[in-house]
DOLO-420888 format. One record per residue (C-alpha): residue number from 1; residue in one letter; chain; x negated, z negated, y. Coordinates in nm, 3 decimals, decimal comma. Example, Ala and Ser with C-alpha at 12.3 -4.5 7.8 and 13.67 -1.06 7.14 Angstrom:
<sites>
SITE     n   res   chain      east        up     north
SITE     1     A       A    -1,230    -0,780    -0,450
SITE     2     S       A    -1,367    -0,714    -0,106
</sites>
This chain:
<sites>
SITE     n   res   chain      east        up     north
SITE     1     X       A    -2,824     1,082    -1,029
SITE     2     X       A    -3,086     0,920    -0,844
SITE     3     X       A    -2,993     0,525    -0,815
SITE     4     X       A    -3,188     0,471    -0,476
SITE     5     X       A    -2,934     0,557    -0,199
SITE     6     X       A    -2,901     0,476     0,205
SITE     7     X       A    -2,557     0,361     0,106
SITE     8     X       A    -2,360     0,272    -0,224
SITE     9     X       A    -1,941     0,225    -0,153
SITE    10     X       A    -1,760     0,031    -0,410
SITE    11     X       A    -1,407     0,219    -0,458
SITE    12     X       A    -1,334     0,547    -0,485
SITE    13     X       A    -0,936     0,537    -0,349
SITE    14     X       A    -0,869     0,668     0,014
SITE    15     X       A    -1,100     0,420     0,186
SITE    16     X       A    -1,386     0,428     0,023
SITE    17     X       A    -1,427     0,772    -0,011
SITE    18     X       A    -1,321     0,837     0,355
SITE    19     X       A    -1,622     0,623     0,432
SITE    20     X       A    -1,876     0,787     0,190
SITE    21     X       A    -1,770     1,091     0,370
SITE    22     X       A    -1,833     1,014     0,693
SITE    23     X       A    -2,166     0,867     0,606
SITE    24     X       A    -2,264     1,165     0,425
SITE    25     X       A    -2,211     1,369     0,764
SITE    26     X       A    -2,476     1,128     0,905
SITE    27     X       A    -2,687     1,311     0,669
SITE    28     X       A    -2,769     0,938     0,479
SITE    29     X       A    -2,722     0,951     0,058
SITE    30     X       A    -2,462     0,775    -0,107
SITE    31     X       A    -2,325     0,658    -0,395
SITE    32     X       A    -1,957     0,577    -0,507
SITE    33     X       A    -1,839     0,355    -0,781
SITE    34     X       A    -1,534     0,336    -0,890
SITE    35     X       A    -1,441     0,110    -1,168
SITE    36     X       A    -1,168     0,368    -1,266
SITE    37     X       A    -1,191     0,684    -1,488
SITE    38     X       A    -1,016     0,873    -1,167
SITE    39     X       A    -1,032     0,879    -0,796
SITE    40     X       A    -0,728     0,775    -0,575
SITE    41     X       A    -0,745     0,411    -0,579
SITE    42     X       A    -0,322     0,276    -0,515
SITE    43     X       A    -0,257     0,672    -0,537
SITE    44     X       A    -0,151     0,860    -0,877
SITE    45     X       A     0,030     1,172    -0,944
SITE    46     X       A     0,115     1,345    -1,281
SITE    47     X       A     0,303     1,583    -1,421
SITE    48     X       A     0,618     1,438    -1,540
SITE    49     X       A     0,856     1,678    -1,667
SITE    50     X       A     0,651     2,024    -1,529
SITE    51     X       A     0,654     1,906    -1,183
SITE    52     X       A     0,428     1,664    -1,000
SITE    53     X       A     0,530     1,305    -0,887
SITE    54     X       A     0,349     1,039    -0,746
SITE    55     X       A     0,348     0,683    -0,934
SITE    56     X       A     0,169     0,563    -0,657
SITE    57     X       A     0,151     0,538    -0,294
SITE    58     X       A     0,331     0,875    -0,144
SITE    59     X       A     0,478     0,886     0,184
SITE    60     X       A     0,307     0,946     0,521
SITE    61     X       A     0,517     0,891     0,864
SITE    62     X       A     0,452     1,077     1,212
SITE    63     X       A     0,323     0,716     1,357
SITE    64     X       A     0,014     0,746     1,073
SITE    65     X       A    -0,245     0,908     1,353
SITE    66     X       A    -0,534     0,875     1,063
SITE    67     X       A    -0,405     1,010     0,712
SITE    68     X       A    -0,241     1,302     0,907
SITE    69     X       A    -0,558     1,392     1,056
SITE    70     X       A    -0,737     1,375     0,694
SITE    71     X       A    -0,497     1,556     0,569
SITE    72     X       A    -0,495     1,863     0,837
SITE    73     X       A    -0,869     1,868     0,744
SITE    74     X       A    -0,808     1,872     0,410
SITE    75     X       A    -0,584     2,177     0,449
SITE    76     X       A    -0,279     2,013     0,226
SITE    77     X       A     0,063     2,100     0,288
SITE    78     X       A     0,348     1,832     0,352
SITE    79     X       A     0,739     1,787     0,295
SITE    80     X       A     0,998     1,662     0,491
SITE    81     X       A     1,173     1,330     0,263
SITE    82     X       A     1,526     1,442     0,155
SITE    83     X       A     1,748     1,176     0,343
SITE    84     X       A     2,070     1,371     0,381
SITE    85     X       A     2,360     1,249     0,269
SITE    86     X       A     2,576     0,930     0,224
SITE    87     X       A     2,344     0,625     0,156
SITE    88     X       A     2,428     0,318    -0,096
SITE    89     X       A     2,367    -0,050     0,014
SITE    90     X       A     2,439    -0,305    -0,290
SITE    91     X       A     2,485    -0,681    -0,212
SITE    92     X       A     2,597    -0,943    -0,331
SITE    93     X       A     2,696    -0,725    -0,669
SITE    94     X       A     2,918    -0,523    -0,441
SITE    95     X       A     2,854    -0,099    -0,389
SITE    96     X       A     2,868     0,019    -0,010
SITE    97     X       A     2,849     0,362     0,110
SITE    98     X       A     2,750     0,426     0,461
SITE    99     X       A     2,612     0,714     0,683
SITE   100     X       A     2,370     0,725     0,958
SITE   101     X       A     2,074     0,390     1,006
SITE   102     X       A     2,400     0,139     1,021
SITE   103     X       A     2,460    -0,022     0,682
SITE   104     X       A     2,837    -0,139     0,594
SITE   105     X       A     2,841    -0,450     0,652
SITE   106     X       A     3,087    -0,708     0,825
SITE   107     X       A     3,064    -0,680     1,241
SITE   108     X       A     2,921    -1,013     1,265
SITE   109     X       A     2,615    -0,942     1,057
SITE   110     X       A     2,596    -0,624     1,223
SITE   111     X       A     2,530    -0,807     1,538
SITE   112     X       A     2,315    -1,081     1,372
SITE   113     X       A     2,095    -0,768     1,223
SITE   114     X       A     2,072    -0,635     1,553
SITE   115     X       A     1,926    -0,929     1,706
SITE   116     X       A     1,729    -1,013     1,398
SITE   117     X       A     1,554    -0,683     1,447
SITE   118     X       A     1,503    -0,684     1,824
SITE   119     X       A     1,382    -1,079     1,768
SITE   120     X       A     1,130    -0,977     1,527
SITE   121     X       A     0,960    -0,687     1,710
SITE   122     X       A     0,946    -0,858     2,008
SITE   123     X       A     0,711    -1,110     1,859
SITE   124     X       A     0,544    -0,911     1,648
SITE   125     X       A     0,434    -0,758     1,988
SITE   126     X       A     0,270    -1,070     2,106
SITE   127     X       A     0,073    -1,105     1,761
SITE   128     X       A    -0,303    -0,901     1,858
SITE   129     X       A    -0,310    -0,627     1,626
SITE   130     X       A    -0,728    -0,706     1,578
SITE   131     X       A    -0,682    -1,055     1,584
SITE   132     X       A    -0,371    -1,206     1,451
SITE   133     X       A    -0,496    -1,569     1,483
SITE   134     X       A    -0,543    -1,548     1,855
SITE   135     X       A    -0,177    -1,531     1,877
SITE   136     X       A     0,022    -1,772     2,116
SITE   137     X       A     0,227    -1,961     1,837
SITE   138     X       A    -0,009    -1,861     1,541
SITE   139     X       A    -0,102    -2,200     1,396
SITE   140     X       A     0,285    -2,253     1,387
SITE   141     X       A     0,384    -1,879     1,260
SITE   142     X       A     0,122    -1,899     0,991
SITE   143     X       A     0,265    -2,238     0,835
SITE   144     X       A     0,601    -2,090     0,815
SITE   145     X       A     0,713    -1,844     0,550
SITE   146     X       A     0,943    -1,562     0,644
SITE   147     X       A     1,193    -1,768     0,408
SITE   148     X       A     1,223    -2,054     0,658
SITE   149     X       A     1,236    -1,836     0,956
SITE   150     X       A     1,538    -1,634     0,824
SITE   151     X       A     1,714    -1,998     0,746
SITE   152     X       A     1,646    -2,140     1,094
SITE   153     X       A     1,717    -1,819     1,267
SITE   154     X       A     1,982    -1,589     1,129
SITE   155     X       A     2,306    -1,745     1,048
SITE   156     X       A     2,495    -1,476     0,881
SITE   157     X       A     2,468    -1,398     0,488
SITE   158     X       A     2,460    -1,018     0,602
SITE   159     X       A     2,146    -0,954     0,823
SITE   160     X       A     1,968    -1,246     0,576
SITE   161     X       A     2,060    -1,016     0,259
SITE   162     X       A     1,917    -0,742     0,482
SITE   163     X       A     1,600    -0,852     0,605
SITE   164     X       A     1,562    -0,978     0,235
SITE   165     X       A     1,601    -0,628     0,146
SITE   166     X       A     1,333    -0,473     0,387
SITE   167     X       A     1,084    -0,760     0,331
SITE   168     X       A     1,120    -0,686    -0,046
SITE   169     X       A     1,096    -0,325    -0,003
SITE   170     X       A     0,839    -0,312     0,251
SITE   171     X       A     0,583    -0,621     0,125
SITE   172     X       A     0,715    -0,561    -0,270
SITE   173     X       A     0,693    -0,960    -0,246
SITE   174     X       A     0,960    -1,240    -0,185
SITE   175     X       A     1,033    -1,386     0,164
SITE   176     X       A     0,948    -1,713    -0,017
SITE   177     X       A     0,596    -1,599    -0,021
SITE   178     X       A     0,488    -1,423     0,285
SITE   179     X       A     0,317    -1,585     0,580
SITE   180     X       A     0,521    -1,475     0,877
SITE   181     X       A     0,264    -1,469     1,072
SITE   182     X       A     0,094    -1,173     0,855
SITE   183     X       A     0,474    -1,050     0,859
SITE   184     X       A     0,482    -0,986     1,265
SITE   185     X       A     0,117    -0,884     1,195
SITE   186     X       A     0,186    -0,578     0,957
SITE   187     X       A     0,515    -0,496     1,197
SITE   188     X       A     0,302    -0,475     1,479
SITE   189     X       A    -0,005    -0,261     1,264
SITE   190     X       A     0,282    -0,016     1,222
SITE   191     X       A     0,459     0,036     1,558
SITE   192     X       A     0,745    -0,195     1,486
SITE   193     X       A     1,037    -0,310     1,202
SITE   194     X       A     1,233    -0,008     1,179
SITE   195     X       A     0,949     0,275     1,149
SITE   196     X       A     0,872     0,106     0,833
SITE   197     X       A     1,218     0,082     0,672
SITE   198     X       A     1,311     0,421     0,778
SITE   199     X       A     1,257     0,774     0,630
SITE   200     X       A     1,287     1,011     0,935
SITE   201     X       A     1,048     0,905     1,223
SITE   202     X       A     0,979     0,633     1,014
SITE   203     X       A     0,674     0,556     0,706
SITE   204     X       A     0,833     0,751     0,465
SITE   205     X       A     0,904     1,057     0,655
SITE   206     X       A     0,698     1,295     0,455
SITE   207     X       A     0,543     1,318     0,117
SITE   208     X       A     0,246     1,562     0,023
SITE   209     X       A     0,302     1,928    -0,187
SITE   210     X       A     0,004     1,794    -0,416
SITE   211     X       A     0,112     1,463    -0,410
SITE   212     X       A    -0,113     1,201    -0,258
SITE   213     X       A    -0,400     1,140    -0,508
SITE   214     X       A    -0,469     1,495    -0,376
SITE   215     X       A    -0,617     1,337    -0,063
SITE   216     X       A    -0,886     1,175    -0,307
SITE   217     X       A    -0,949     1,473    -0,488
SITE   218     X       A    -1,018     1,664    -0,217
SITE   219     X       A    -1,216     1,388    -0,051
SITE   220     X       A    -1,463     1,345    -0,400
SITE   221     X       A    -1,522     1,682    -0,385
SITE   222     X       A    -1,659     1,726    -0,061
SITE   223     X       A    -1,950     1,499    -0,152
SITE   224     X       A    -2,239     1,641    -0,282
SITE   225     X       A    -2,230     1,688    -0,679
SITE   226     X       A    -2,276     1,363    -0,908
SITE   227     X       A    -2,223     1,121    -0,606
SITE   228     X       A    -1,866     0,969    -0,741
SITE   229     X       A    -1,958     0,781    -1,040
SITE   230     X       A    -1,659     0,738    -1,247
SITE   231     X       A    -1,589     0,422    -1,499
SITE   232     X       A    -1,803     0,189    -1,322
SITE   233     X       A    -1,674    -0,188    -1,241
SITE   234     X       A    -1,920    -0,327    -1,032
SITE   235     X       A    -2,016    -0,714    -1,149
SITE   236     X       A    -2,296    -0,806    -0,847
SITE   237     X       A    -2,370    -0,664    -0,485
SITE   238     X       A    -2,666    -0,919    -0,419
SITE   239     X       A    -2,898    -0,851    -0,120
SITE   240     X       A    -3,199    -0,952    -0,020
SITE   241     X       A    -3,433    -0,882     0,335
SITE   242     X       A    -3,503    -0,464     0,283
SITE   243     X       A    -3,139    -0,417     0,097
SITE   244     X       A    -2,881    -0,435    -0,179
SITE   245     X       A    -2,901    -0,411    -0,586
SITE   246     X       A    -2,554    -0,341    -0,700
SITE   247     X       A    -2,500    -0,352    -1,087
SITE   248     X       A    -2,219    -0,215    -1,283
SITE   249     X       A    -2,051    -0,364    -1,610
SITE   250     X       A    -2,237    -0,142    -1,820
SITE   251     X       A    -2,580    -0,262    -1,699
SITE   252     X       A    -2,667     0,012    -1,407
SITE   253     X       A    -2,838    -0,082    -1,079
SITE   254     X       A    -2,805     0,117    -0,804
SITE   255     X       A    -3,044     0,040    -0,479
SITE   256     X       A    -2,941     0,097    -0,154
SITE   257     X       A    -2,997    -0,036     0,252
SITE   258     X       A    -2,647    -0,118     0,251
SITE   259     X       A    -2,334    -0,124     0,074
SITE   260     X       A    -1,939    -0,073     0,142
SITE   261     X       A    -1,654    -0,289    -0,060
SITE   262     X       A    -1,316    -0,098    -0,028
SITE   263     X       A    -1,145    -0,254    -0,271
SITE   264     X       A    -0,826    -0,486    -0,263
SITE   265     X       A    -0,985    -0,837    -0,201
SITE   266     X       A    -0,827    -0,996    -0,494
SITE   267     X       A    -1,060    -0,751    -0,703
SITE   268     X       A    -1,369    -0,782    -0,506
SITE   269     X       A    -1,329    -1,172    -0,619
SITE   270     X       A    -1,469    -1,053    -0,986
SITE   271     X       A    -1,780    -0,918    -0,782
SITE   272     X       A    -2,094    -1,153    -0,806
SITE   273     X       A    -2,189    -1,174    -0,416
SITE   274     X       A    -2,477    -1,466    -0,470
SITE   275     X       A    -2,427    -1,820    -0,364
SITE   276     X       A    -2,419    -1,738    -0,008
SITE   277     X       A    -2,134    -1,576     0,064
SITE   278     X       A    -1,934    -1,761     0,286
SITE   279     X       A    -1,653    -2,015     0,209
SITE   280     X       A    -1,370    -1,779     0,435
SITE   281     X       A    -1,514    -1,474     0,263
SITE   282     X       A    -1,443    -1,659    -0,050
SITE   283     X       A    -1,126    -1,769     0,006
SITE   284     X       A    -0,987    -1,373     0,163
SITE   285     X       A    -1,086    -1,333    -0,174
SITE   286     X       A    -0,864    -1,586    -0,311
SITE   287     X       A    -0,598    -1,591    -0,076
SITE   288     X       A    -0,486    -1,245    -0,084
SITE   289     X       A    -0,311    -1,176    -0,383
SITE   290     X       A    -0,166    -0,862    -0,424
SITE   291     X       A     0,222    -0,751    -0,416
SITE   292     X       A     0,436    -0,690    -0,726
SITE   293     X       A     0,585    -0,354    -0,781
SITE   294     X       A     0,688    -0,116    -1,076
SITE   295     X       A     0,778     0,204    -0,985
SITE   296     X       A     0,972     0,449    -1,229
SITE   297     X       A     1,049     0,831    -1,195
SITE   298     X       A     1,289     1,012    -1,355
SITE   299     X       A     1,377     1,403    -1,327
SITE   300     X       A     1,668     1,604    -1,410
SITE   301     X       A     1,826     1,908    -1,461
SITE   302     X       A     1,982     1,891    -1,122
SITE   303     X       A     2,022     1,715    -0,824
SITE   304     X       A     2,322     1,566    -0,916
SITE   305     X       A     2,370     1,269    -0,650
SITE   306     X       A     2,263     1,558    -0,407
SITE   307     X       A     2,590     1,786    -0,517
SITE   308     X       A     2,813     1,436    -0,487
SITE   309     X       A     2,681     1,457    -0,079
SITE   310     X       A     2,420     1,145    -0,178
SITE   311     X       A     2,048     1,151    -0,011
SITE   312     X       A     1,959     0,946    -0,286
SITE   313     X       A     1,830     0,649    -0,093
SITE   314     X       A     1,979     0,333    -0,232
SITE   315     X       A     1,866    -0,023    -0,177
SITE   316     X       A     2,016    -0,339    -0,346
SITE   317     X       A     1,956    -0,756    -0,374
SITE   318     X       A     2,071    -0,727    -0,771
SITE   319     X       A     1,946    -0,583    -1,060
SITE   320     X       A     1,593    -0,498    -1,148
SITE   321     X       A     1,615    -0,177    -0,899
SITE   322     X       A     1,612    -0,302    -0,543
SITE   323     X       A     1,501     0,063    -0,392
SITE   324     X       A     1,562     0,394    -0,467
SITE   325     X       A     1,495     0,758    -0,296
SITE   326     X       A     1,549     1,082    -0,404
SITE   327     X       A     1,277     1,258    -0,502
SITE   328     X       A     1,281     1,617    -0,561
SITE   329     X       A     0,951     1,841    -0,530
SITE   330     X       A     0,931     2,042    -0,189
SITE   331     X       A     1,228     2,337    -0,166
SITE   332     X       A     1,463     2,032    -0,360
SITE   333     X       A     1,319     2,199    -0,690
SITE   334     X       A     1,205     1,974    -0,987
SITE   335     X       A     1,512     1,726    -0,937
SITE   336     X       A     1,414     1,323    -0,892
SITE   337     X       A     1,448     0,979    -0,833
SITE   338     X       A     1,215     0,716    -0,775
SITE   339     X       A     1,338     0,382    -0,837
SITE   340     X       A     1,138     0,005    -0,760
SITE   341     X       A     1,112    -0,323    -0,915
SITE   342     X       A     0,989    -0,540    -0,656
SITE   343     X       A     0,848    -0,944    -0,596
SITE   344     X       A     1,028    -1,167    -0,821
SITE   345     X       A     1,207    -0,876    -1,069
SITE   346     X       A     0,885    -0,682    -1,097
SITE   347     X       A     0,706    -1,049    -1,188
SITE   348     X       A     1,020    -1,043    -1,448
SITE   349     X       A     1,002    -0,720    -1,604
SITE   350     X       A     0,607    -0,683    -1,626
SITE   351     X       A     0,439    -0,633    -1,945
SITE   352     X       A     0,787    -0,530    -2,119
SITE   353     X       A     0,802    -0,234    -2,346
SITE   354     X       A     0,834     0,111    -2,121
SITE   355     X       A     1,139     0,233    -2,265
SITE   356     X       A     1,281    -0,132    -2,157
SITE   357     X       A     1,222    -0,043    -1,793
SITE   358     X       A     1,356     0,286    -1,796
SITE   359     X       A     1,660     0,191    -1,964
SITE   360     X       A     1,696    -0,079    -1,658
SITE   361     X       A     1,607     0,197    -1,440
SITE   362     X       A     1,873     0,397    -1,524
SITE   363     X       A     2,103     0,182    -1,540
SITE   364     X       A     2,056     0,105    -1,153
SITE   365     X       A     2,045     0,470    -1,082
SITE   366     X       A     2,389     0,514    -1,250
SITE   367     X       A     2,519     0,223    -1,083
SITE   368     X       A     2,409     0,361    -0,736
SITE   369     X       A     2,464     0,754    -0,815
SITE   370     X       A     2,718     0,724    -1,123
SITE   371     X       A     2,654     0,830    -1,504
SITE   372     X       A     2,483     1,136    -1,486
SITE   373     X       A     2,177     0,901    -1,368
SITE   374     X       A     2,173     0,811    -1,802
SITE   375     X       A     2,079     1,145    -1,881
SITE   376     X       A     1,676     1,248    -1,762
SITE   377     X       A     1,489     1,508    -1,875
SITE   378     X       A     1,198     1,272    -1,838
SITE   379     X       A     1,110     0,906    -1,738
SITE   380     X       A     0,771     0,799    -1,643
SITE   381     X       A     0,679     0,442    -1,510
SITE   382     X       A     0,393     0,257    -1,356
SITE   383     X       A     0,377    -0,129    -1,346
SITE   384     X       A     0,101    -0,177    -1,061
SITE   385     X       A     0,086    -0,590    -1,189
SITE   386     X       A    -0,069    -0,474    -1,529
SITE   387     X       A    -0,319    -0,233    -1,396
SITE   388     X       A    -0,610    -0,398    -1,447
SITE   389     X       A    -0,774    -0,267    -1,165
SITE   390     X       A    -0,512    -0,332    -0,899
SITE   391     X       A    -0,323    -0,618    -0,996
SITE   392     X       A    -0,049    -0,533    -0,812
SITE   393     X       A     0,056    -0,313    -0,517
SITE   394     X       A     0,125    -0,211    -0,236
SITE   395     X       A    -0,140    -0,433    -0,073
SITE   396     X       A    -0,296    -0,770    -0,076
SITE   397     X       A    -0,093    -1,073     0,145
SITE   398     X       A    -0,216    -1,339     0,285
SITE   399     X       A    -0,088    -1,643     0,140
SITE   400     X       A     0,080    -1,896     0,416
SITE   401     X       A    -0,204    -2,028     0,661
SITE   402     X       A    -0,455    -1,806     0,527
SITE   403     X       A    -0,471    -1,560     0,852
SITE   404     X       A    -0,547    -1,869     1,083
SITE   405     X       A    -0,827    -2,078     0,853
SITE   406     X       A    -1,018    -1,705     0,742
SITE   407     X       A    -0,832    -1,405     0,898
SITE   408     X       A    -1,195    -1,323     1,088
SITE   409     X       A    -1,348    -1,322     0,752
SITE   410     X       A    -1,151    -0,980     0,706
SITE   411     X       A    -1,355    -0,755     0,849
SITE   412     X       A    -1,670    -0,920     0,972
SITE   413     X       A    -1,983    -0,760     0,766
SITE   414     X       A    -2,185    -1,056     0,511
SITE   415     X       A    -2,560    -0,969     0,561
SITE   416     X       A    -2,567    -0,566     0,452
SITE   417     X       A    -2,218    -0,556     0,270
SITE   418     X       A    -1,959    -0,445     0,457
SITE   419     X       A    -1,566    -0,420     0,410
SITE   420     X       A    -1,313    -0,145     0,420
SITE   421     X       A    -0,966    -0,165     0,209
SITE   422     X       A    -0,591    -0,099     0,412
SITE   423     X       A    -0,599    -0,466     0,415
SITE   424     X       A    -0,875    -0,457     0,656
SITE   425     X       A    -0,710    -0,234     0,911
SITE   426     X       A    -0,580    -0,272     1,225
SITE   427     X       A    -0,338     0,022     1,276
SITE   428     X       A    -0,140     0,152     0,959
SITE   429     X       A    -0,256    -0,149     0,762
SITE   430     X       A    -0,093    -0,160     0,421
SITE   431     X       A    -0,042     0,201     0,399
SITE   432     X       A    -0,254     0,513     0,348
SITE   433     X       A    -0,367     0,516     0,727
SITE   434     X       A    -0,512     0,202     0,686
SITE   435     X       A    -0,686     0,321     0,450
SITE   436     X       A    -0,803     0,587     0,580
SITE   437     X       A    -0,885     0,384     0,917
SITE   438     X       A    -1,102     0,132     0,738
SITE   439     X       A    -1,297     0,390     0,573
SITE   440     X       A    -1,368     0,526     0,959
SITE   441     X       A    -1,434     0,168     1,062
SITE   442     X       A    -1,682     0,103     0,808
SITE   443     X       A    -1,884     0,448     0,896
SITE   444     X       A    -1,930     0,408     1,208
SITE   445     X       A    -2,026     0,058     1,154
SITE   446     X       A    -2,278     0,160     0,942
SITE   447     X       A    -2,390     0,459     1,138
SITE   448     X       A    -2,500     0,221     1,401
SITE   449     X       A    -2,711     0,016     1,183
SITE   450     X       A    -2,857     0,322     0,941
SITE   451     X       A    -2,983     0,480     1,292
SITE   452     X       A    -3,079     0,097     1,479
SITE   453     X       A    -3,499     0,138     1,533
SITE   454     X       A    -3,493    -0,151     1,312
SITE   455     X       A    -3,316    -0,050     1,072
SITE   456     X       A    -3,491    -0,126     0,699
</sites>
């Protein structure tokens, strides 16, 4: 293809080619790169055991204005997330049941959790979704961890084994490690605490027929033939006065007026930007490492935990799985579970030999479902830490006091590069609709600039 574009976008996952599409329809040329030898970015879905599952990102909630409109313009068909049933809450070692969004847990905590929750939202509400550091306490929020807010502000071991829960399952990081600042940030990006812990009305509400990675697909093939350039790692984006020379691993250059990064910043840090990129760019770079999460499927014969009136949804502070769902195809055929190893256990259990982690899988689905969990058809896993071109998942966090010295670097353009990523985003960030919104962003931030009069 030719290698002088308008425009070359760095990432081929949900927000980079949601940008090169939008650009296209400005009638400029671009060019994609993607370091990968597949689209989709965070997403992935194969075919484990005949049926398709997602090892990546999946879920989409009603809140998630963006993705839902890609996806209605993409024509692809969604599923309601099986969440029927009697639920399983494991802590301290000890197996609850419960039904309903109440988990079974002393009256006191209850209480606590209740407060906890209302507490939480509540600030996050006072944290400017486009700005976090012009909040009214941010200095102070951004010092503290969401460790040493739990310990100065819930007193009973229930709600602080539950918000440990949701923090792991939502960030896939410890509360040790997450600026709570960025924490009242995200819950505010999303429309609040409990639409992201919750499966109906909440971020996991639906999940797609294709599976997710289908959003890319579809995406890649909308642009014009030979524009998605597959196996590509970018090394330099260097710009001078009349535009940008971006060069891959293999020794390409590709010339173009401007380009787009959308990729998690802890990768764009391997990117050569020249000497002048500033110190806060630098340091988002830095600063932002990315969560830790393995994820392992495994299908069987029948929907066992389903016949013993489970939903499947299980969550736990022990054991390598903290989080489980059921995860049956659409109809409840192809029988599932998904299972996570998140923060600290996924840290633990990285780089082990996969039939390691599905034994430890299965184990925690037996101990959550009972024994029938030992018995798959198949077991597939993906440890997000060892992909070399993630580093980790869900998303990238901003390490304690990292929002308030750099959190403008995020988004704000550096000569003719600019930045997309759901770490950039302002509503759904973290999730496929930030993605997706980012991508938007970045268009019509170029747009303006590829039509200015003075444009070069």
């Amino acid at each position: 293809m030719d290698t002088r574009v308008d425009v070359v976008v760095i990432g081929a996952g949900l927000a980079g080619l949601t940008a090169a599409r939008d650009i296209s329809r400005t009638g400029a040329t671009v060019a994609v790169l993607e370091a990968r030898d597949r689209v989709g970015g965070r997403t992935l879905t194969r075919d484990v055991g005949g049926g398709l599952v997602d090892l990546g990102g999946q879920w989409v909630g009603p809140r998630q204005r963006h993705i839902l409109r890609l996806a209605d313009g993409l024509g692809l068909a969604r599923f309601a997330q099986h969440h029927q049933g009697t639920k399983v809450l494991e802590v301290r070692g000890e197996r609850r049941t419960y039904q309903g969004k109440v988990p079974s847990l002393p009256l006191l905590s209850l209480l606590d959790l209740q407060r906890t929750v209302w507490k939480l939202e509540g600030l996050a509400r006072r944290v400017p979704r486009e700005r976090p550091s012009a909040a009214p306490r941010a200095a102070e929020w951004d010092a503290l961890t969401v460790e040493q807010w739990k310990q100065r502000h819930v007193p009973t071991w229930g709600a602080r084994a539950a918000l440990d829960i949701a923090t792991r399952a939502v960030f896939a990081a410890e509360p040790s490690e997450l600026s709570f600042l960025h924490f009242l940030s995200y819950v505010h990006s999303n429309g609040g605490l409990m639409p992201l812990t919750e499966i109906e009305g909440g971020a996991q509400a639906e999940r797609f027929v294709d599976g997710a990675q289908s959003l890319s697909q579809r995406l890649a093939e909308k642009l014009p033939p030979g524009r998605v350039i597959l196996s590509a790692p970018v090394r330099a984006v260097l710009q001078d006065a009349r535009g940008v020379s971006v060069t891959t691993e293999d020794g390409r250059t590709f010339r173009a007026r401007y380009a787009v990064v959308a990729t998690p910043p802890a990768l764009a840090e391997r990117i050569d930007f020249g000497a002048d990129l500033p110190t806060a760019r630098r340091r988002v770079h830095a600063d932002l490492p990315m969560g830790s999460v393995i994820k392992v499927v495994a299908t069987y014969a029948t929907p066992f935990w389903r016949e013993a009136g489970l939903s499947g949804e299980a969550v736990s502070d022990v054991g390598p799985v903290r989080l489980c769902f059921d995860d049956c195809g659409s109809g409840g055929h192809h029988p599932a579970l998904v299972g996570f190893f998140l923060g600290d256990t996924a840290r633990t259990w990285t780089g082990r030999p996969a039939q390691d982690i599905h034994r430890a899988a299965l184990e925690g689905f037996a101990r959550f479902f009972g024994a029938q969990a030992l018995t798959p058809l198949a077991v597939a896993e993906l440890d997000w830490k060892a992909e070399a071109f993630s580093t980790g998942c869900y998303v990238g966090l901003p390490r304690p006091g990292t929002l308030t010295a750099v959190g403008d670097a995020l988004r704000a353009p550096f000569g003719r590069v600019h930045w997309a990523g759901t770490e950039t985003a302002i509503e759904g960030c973290g999730y496929l609709d930030g993605a997706v919104e980012s991508g938007e962003r970045a268009a019509t931030e170029l747009a303006a600039r590829l039509t200015a009069p003075s444009s070069t």
